[in-house]
TORKE-184298 format. One record per residue (C-alpha): x, y, z; residue in three letters. Coordinates in nm, 4 decimals. Layout:
% residues N
+----------+----------+----------+------+
!        u !        v !        w ! resn !
+----------+----------+----------+------+
!        X !        Y !        Z !  ALA !
...
+----------+----------+----------+------+
***
This chain:
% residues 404
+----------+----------+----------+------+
!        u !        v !        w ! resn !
+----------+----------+----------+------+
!   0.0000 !   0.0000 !   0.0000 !  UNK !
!   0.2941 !   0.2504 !   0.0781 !  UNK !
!   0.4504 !   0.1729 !  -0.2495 !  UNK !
!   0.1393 !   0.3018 !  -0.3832 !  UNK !
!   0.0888 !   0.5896 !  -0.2311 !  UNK !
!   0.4363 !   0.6537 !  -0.2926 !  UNK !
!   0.3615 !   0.6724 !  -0.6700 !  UNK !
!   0.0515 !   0.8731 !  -0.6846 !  UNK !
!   0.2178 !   1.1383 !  -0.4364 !  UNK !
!   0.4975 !   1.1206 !  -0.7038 !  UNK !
!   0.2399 !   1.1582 !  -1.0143 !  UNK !
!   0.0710 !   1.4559 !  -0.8397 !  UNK !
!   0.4489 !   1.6265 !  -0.7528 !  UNK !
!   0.5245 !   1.6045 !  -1.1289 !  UNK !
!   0.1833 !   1.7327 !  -1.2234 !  UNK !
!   0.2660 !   2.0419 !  -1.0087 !  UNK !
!   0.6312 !   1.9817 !  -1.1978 !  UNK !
!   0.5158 !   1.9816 !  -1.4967 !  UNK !
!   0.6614 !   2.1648 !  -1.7235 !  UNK !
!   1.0020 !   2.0907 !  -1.5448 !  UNK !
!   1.1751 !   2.3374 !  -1.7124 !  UNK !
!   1.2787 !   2.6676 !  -1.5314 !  UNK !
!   1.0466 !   2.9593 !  -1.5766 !  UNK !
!   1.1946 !   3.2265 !  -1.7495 !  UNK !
!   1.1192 !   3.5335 !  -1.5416 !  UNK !
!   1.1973 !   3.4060 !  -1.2067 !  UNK !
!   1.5738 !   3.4920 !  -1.2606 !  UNK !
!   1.4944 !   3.7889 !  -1.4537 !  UNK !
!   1.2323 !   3.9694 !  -1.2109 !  UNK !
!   1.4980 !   3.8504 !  -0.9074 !  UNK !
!   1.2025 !   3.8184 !  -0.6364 !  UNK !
!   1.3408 !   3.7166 !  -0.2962 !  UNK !
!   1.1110 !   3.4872 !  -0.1389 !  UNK !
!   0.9402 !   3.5583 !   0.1790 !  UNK !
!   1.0286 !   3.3562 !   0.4653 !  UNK !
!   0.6875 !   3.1819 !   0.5505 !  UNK !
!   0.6688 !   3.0715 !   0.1812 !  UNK !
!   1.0261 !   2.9914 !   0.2048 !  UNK !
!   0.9690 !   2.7942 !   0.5427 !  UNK !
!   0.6757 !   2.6178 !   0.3674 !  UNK !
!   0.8773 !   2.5242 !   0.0793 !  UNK !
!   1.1535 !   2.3424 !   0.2901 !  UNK !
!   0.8865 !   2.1557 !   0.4937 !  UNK !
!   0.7090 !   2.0298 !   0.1700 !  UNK !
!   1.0795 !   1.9586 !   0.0638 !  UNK !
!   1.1614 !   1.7785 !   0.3431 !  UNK !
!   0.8487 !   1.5846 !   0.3115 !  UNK !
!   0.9258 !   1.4669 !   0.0164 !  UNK !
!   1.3132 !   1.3661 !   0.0943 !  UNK !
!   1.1281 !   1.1689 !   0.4117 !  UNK !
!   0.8525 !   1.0127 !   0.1523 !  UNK !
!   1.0754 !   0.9338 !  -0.0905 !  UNK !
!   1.3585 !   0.8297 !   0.1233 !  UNK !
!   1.4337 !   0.4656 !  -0.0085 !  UNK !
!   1.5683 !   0.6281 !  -0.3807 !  UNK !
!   1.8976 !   0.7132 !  -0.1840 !  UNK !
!   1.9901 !   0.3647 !  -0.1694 !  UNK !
!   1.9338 !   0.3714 !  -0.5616 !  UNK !
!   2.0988 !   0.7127 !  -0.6417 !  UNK !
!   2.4248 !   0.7459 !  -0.8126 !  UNK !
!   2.6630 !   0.9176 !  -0.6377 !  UNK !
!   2.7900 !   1.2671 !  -0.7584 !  UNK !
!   3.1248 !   1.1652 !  -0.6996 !  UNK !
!   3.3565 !   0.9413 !  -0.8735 !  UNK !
!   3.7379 !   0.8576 !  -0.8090 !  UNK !
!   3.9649 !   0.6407 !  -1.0054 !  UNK !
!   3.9487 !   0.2791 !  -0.8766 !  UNK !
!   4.3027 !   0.2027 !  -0.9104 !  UNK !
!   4.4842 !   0.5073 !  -0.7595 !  UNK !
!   4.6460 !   0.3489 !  -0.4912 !  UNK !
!   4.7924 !   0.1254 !  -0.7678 !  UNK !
!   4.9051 !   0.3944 !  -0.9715 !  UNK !
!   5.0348 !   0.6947 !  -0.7312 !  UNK !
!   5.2271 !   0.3836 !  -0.5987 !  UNK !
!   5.4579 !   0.4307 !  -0.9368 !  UNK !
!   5.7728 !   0.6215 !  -0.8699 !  UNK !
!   5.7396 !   0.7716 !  -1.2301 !  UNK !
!   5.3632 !   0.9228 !  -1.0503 !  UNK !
!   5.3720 !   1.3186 !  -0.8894 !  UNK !
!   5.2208 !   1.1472 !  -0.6329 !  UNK !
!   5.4774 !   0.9291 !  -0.5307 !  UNK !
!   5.5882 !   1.1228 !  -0.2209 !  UNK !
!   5.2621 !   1.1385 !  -0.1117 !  UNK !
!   5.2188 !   0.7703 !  -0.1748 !  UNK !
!   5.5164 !   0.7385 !   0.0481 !  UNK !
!   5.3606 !   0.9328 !   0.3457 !  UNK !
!   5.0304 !   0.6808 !   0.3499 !  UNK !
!   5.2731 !   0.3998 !   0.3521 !  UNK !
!   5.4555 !   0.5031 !   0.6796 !  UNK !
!   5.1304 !   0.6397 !   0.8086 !  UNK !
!   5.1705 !   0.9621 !   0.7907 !  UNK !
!   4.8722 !   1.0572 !   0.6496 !  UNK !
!   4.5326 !   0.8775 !   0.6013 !  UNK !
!   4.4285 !   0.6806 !   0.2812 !  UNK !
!   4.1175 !   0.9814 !   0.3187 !  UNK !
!   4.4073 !   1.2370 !   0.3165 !  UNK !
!   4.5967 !   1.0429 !  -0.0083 !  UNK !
!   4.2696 !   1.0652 !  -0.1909 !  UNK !
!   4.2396 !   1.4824 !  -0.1171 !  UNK !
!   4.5742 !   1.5449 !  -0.2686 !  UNK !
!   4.4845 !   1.3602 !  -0.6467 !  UNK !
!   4.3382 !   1.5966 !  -0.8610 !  UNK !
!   3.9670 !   1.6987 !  -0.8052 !  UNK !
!   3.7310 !   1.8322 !  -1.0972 !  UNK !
!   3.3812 !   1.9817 !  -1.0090 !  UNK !
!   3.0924 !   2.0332 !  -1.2801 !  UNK !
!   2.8378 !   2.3154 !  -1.2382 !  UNK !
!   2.5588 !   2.3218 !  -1.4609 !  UNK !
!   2.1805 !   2.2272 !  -1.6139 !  UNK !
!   1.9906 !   1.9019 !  -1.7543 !  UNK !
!   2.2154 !   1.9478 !  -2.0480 !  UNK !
!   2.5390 !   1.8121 !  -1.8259 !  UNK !
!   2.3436 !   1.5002 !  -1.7035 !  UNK !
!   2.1478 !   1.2176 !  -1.8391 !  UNK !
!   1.8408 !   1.3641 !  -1.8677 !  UNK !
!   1.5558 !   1.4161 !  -2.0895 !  UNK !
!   1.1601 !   1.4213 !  -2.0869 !  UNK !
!   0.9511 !   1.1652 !  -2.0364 !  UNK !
!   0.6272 !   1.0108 !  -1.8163 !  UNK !
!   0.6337 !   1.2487 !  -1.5027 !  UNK !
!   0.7072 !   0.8985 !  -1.2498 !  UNK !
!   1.0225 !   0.8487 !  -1.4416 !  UNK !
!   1.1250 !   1.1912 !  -1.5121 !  UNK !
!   1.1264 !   1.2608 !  -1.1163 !  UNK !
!   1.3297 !   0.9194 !  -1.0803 !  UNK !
!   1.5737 !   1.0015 !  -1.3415 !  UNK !
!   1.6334 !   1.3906 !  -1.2055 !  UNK !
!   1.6382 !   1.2649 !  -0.8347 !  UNK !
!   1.8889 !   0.9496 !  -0.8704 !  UNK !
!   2.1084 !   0.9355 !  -1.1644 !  UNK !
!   2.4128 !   1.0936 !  -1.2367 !  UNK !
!   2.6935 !   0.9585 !  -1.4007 !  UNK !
!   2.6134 !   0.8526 !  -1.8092 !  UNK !
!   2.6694 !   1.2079 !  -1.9305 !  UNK !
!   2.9306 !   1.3847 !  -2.1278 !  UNK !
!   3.1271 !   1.4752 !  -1.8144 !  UNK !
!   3.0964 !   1.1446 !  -1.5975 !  UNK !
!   3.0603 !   0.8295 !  -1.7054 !  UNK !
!   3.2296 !   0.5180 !  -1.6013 !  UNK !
!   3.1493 !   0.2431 !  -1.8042 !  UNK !
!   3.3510 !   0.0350 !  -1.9317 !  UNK !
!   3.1922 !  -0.0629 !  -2.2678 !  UNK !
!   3.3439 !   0.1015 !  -2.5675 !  UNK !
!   2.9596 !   0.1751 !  -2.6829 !  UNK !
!   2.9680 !   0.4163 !  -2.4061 !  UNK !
!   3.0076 !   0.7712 !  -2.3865 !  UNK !
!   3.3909 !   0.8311 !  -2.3269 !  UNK !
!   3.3488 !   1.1418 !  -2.0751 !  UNK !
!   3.6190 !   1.4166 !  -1.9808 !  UNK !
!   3.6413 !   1.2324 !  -1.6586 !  UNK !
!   3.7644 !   0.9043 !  -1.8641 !  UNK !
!   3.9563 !   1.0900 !  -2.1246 !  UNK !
!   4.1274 !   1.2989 !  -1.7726 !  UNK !
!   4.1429 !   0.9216 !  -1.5978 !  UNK !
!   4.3802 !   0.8221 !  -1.8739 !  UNK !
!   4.6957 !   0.9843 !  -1.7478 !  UNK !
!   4.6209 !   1.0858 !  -1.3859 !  UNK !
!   4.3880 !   0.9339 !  -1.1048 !  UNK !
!   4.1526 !   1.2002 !  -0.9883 !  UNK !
!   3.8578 !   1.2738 !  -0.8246 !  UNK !
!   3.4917 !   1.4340 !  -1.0157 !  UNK !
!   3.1892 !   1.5426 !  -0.8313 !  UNK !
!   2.8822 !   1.6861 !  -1.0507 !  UNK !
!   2.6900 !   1.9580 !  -0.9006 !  UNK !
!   2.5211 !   2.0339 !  -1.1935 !  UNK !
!   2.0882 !   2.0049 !  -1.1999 !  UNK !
!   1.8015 !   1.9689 !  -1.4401 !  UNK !
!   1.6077 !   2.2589 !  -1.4520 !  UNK !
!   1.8832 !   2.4943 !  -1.3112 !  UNK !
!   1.9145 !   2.8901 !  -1.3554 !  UNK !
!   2.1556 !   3.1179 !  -1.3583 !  UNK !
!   1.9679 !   3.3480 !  -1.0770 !  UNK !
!   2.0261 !   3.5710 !  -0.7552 !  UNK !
!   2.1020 !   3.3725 !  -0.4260 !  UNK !
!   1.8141 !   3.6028 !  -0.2923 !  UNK !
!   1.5947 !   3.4204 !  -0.5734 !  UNK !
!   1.6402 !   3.0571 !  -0.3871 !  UNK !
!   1.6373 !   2.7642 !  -0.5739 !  UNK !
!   1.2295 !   2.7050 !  -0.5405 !  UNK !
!   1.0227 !   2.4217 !  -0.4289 !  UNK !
!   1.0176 !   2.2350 !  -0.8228 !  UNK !
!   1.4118 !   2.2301 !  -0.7589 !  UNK !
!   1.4565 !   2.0600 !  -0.4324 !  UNK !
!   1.2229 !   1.8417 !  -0.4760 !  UNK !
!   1.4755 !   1.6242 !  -0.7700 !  UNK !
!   1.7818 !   1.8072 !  -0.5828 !  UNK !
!   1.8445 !   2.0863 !  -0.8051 !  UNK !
!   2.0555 !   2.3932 !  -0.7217 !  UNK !
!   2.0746 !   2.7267 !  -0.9449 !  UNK !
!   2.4212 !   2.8633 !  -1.0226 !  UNK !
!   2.4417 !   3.0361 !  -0.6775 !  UNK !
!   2.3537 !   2.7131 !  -0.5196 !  UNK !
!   2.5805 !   2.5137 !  -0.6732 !  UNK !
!   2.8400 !   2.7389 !  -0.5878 !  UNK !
!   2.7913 !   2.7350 !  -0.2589 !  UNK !
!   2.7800 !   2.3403 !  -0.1938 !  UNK !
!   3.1537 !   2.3898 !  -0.3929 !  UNK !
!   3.2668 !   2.6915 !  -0.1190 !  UNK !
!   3.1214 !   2.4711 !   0.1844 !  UNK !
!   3.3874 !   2.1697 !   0.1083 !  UNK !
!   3.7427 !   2.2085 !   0.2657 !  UNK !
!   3.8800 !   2.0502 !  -0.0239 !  UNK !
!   3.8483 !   2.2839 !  -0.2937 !  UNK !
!   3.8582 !   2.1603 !  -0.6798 !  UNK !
!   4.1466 !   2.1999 !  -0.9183 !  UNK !
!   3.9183 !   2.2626 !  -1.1656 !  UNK !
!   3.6118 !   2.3466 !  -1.2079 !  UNK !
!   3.3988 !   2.3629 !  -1.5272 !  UNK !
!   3.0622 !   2.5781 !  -1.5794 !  UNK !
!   2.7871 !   2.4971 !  -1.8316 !  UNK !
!   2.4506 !   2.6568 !  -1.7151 !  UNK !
!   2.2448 !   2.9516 !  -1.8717 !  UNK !
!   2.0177 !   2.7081 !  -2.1300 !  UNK !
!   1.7089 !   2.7380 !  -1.8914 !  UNK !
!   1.7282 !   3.1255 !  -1.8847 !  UNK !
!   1.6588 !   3.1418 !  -2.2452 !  UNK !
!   1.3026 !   3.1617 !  -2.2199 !  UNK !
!   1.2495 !   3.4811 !  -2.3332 !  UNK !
!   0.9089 !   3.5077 !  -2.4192 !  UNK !
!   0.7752 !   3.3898 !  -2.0588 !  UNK !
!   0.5397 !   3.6664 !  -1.8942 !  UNK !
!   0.5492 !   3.9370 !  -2.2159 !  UNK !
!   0.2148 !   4.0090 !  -2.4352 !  UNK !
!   0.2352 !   3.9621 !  -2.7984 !  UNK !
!   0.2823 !   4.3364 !  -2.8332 !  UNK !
!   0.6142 !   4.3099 !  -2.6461 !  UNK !
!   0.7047 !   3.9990 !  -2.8447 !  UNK !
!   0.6831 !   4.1956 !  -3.1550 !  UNK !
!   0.9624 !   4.4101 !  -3.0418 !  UNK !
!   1.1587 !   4.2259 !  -2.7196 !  UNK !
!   1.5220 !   4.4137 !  -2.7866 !  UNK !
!   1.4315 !   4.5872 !  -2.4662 !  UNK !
!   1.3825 !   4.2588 !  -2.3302 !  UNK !
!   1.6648 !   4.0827 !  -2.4535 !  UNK !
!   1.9196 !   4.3416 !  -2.3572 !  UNK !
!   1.7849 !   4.3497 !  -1.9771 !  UNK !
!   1.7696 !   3.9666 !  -1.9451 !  UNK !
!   2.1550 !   3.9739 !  -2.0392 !  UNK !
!   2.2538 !   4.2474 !  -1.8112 !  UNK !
!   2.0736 !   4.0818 !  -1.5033 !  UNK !
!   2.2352 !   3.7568 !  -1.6632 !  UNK !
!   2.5857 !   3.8603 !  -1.6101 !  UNK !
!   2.5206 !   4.0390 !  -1.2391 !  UNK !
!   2.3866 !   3.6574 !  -1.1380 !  UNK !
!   2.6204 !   3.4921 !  -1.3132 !  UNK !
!   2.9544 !   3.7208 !  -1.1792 !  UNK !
!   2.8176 !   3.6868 !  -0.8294 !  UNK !
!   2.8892 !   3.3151 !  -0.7512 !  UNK !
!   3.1581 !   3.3247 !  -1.0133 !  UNK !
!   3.3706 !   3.6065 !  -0.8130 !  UNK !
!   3.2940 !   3.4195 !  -0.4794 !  UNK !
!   3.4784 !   3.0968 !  -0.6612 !  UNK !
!   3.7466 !   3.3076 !  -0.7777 !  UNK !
!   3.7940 !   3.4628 !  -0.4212 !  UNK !
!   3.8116 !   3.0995 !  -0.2558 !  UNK !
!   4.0258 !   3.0019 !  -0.4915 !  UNK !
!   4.2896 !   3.3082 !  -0.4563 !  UNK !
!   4.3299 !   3.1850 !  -0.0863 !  UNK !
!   4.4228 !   2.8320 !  -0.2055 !  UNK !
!   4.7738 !   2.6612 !  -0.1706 !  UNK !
!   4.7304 !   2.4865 !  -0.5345 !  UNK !
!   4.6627 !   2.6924 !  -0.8698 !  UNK !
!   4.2893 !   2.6387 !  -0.9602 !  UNK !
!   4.1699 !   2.6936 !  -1.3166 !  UNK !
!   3.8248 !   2.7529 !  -1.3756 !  UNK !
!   3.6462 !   2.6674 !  -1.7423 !  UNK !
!   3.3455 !   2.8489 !  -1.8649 !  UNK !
!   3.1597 !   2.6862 !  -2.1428 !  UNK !
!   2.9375 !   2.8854 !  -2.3753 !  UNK !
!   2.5968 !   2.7683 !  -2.4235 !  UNK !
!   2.4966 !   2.5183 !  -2.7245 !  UNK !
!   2.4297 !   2.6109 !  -3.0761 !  UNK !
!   2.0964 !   2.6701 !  -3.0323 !  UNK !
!   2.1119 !   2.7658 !  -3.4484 !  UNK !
!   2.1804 !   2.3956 !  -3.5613 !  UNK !
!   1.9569 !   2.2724 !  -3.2689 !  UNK !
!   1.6752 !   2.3990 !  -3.4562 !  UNK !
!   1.7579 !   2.2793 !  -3.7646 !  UNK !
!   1.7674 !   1.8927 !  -3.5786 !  UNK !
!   1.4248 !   1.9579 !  -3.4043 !  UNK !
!   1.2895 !   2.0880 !  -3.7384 !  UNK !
!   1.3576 !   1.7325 !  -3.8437 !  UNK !
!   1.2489 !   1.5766 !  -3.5585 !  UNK !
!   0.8886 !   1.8132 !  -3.5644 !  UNK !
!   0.8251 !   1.6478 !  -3.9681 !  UNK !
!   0.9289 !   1.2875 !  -3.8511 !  UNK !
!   0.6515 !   1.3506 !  -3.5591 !  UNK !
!   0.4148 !   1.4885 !  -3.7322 !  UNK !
!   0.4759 !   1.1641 !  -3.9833 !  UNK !
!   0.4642 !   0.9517 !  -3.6842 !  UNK !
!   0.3857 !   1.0689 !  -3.3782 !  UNK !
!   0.5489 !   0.7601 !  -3.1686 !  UNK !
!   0.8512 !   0.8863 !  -3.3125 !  UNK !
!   0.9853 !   1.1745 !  -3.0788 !  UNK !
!   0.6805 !   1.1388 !  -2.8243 !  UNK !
!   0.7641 !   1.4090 !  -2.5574 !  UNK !
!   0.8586 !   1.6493 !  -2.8146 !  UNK !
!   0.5335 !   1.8682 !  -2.7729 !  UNK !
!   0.6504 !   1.8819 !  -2.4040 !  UNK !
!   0.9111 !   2.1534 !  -2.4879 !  UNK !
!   0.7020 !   2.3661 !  -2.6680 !  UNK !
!   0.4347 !   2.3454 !  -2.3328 !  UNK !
!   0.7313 !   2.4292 !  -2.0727 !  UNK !
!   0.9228 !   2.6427 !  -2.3254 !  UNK !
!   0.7721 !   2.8622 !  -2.5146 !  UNK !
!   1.0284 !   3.0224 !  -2.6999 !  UNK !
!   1.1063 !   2.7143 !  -2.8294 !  UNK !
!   0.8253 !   2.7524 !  -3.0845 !  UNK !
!   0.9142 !   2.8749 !  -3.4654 !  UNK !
!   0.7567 !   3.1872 !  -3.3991 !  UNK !
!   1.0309 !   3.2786 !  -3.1070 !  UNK !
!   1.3505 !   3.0796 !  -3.2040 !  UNK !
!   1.5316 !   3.3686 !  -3.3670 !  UNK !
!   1.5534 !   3.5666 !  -3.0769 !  UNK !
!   1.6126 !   3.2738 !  -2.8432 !  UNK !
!   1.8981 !   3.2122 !  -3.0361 !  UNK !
!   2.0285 !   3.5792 !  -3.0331 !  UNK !
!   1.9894 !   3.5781 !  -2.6518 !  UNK !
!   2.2179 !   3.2827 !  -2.6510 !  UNK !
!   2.4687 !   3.5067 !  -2.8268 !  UNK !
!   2.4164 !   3.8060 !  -2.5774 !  UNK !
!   2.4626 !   3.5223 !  -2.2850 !  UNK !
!   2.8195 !   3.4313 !  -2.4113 !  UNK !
!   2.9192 !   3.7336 !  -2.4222 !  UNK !
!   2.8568 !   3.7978 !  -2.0704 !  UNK !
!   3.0662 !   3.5432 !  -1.9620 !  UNK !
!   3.3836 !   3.6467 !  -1.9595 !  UNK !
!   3.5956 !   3.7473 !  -1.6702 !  UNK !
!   3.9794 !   3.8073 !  -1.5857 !  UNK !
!   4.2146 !   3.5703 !  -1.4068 !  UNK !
!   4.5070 !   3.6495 !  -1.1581 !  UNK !
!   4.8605 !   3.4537 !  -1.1508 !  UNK !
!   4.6942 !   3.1778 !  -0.8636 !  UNK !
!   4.3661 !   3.1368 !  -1.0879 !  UNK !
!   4.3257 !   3.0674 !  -1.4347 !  UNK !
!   3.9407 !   3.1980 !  -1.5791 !  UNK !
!   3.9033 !   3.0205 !  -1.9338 !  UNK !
!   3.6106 !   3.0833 !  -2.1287 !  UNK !
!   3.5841 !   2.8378 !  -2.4005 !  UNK !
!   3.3351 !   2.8574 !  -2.6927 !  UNK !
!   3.4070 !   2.4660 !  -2.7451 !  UNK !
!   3.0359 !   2.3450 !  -2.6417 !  UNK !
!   2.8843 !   2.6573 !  -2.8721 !  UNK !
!   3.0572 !   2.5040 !  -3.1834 !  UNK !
!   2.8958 !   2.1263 !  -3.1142 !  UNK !
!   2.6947 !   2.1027 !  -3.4196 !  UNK !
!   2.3579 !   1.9588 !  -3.3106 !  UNK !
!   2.2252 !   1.9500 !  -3.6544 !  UNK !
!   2.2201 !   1.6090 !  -3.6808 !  UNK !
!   1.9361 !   1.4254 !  -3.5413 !  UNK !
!   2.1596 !   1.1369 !  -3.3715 !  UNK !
!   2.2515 !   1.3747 !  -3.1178 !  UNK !
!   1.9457 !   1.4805 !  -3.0107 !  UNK !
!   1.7368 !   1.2597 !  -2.7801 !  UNK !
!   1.4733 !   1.0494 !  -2.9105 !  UNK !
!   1.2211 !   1.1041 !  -2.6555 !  UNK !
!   1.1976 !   1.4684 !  -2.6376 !  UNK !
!   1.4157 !   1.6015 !  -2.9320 !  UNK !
!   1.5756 !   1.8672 !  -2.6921 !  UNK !
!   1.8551 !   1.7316 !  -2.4447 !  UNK !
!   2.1199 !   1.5758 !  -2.5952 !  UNK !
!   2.1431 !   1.2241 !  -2.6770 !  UNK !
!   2.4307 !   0.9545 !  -2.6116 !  UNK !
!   2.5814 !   1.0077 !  -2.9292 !  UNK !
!   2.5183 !   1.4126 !  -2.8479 !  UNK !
!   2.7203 !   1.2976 !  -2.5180 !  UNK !
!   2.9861 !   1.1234 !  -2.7021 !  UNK !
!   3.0181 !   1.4965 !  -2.9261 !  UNK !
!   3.0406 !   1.7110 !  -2.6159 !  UNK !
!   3.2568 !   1.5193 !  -2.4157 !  UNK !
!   3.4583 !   1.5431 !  -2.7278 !  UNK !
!   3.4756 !   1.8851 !  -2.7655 !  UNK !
!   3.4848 !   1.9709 !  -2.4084 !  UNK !
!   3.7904 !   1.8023 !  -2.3547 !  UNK !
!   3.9977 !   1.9909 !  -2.6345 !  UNK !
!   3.9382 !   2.2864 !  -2.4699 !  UNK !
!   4.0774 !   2.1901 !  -2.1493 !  UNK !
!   4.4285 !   2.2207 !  -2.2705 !  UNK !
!   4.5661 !   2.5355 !  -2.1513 !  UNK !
!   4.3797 !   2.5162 !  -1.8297 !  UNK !
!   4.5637 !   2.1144 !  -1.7568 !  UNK !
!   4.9146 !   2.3055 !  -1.8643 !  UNK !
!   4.8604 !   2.5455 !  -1.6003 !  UNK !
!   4.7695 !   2.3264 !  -1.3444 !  UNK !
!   5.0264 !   2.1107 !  -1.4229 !  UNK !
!   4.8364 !   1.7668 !  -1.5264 !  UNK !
!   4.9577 !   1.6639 !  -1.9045 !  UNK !
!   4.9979 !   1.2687 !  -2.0241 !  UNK !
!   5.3766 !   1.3612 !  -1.9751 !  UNK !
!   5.3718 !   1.4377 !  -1.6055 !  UNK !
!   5.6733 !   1.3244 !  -1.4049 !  UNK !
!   5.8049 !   1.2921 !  -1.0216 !  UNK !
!   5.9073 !   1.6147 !  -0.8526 !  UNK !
!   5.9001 !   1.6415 !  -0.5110 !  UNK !
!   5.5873 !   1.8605 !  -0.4932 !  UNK !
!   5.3657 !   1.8397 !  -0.7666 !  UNK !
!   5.1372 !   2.1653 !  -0.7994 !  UNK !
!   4.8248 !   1.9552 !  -0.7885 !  UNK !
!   4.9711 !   1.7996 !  -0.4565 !  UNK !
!   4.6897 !   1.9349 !  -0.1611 !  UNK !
!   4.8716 !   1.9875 !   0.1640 !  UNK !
!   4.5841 !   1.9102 !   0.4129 !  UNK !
!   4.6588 !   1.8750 !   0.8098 !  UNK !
!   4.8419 !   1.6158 !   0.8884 !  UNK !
+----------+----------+----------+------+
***
């Protein structure tokens, strides 16, 4: 009977859900919400976490870390060899050995995970429990798999990767809060994510940001007057844009300044939302064809306006405006990359879009970003000192010096 009610309390959540996607405005009007609604909100939160308890056990954990890096720091050809050394005589915990490898963090939306729409029971599964089986982490073995930066990273260094990245998430103000649709499938904005990075003592290495997709919704809340002309629009969605984005940017940049190891941080533009199109063109004939074909693809349109014909021109321009406000300086501890890598994925082929929905990338779409995500990370690994040509020095820069 539990079980049950356990599903039609999850089928009524994802009615409420439903459309998942972020609404446009909330991160452009910037309303701070009032603490009763905001106490309600983490009580029917909580309620849920409490109801819905037993999917912990079935959750994929955000974190991976190479299974053989005992084995392989134990190489005296590994920068890790001295630290290696210390575990052996005891001097520091296996915990401590596993701080000082390299750690990567991922901030970002549905399109850094596995994700895509489907019934509501499943969608709620999928956003609460798996990670893993995206372009940035993946772990299986089988070659049909996506090879993800993590892997492609794996092969000449052990590390450590923790996603913090959410479907649904906005780039918004911290005063905003992450509302009641996010936590319930443990979703963080920008700011959020941010945070759960600034509350660890081990701080990241690097860290790469691919977020702003959900705050392209730029016909949410405007009449079809102001649709006829939205420049206004546009240009004050950007400028907001780049004050939330900055925000938990500079607060990353300011940890990292106090660091004893160089961090380098990568920001991704967002995807070519211009060859997109021209895929879910395709996919909107092949539906209307065949409507099992692509079944969730209406869905978009529902939760996402601007995804319509009418409004993809200017969704695509405000994807433009978005990059450019991206871009920040670096100082000689911190390395600030923005990388237009992701933006040149071209999604015009309708194997990399997903065949449910037609709108999050599919494993092949994976397979292209992971791809093209890793090229970029060159400069950024030179600085930080990780290359496939690493050798022993007595203190690697990636080597963390926790307490002992």
């Amino acid at each position: 009977m539990l079980t049950r009610v356990r599903f039609l309390l999850l089928a009524v959540f994802f009615v409420f859900l439903n459309p998942f996607s972020a609404v446009g405005t909330e991160e452009f009007a910037n309303p701070p919400t009032p603490l009763p609604v905001k106490a309600g909100e983490q009580i029917a939160a909580n309620l849920v976490d409490l109801i819905f308890l037993f999917d912990r056990v079935a959750s994929d954990q955000p974190t991976a870390t190479t299974p053989d890096y005992r084995e392989r720091v134990s190489q005296a050809s590994s920068p890790f060899y001295n630290d290696y050394l210390e575990y052996r005589r005891g001097r520091i915990s296996r915990a401590e050995l596993v701080r000082r490898l390299p750690h990567v963090a991922m901030m970002g939306d549905s399109l850094t995970q596995h994700f895509y729409i489907s019934s509501p029971a499943s969608l709620f599964w999928r956003a609460r429990t798996q990670r893993h089986k995206n372009w940035f982490l993946d772990t299986d073995p089988d070659p049909a798999s996506i090879r993800s930066v993590y892997e492609r990273l794996e092969a000449f260094t052990p590390l450590v990767a923790t996603e913090y990245n959410g479907a649904g998430a906005l780039v918004a103000s911290s005063r905003a809060g992450d509302g009641f649709r996010r936590r319930i499938v443990r979703t963080r904005n920008l700011s959020g994510q941010a945070h759960q990075i600034l509350r660890k003592k081990r701080f990241p290495d690097l860290i790469m940001i691919w977020i702003g997709h959900n705050n392209l919704d730029w016909t949410e809340g405007l009449s079809a007057p102001e649709r006829e002309h939205p420049e206004k629009r546009l240009q004050e969605m950007a400028t907001q844009f780049r004050v939330n984005y900055t925000e938990p940017l500079q607060a990353l940049i300011d940890r990292a300044k106090t660091e004893n190891h160089k961090v380098a941080i990568v920001v991704f533009g967002l995807a070519n939302l211009d060859t997109f199109f021209k895929a879910r063109r395709k996919a909107e004939a092949l539906h209307a064809s065949n409507p099992t074909l692509y079944p969730y693809l209406e869905s978009g349109n529902r939760s996402f306006e601007s995804l319509k014909p009418p409004y993809q021109k200017n969704m695509v321009r405000l994807s433009l405006m978005l990059n450019g406000e991206m871009q920040l300086a670096d100082s000689s501890n911190v390395r600030v990359q923005y990388s237009d890598a992701l933006a040149k994925v071209n999604f015009s082929r309708l194997e990399l879009i997903n065949p449910a929905d037609a709108w999050h990338p599919s494993i092949e779409g994976h397979k292209a970003l992971a791809a093209a995500a890793f090229s970029a990370l060159g400069p950024s690994l030179q600085f930080l000192g990780i290359g496939r040509n690493q050798t022993a020095s007595p203190q690697p820069e990636l080597s963390y010096r926790g307490a002992h």
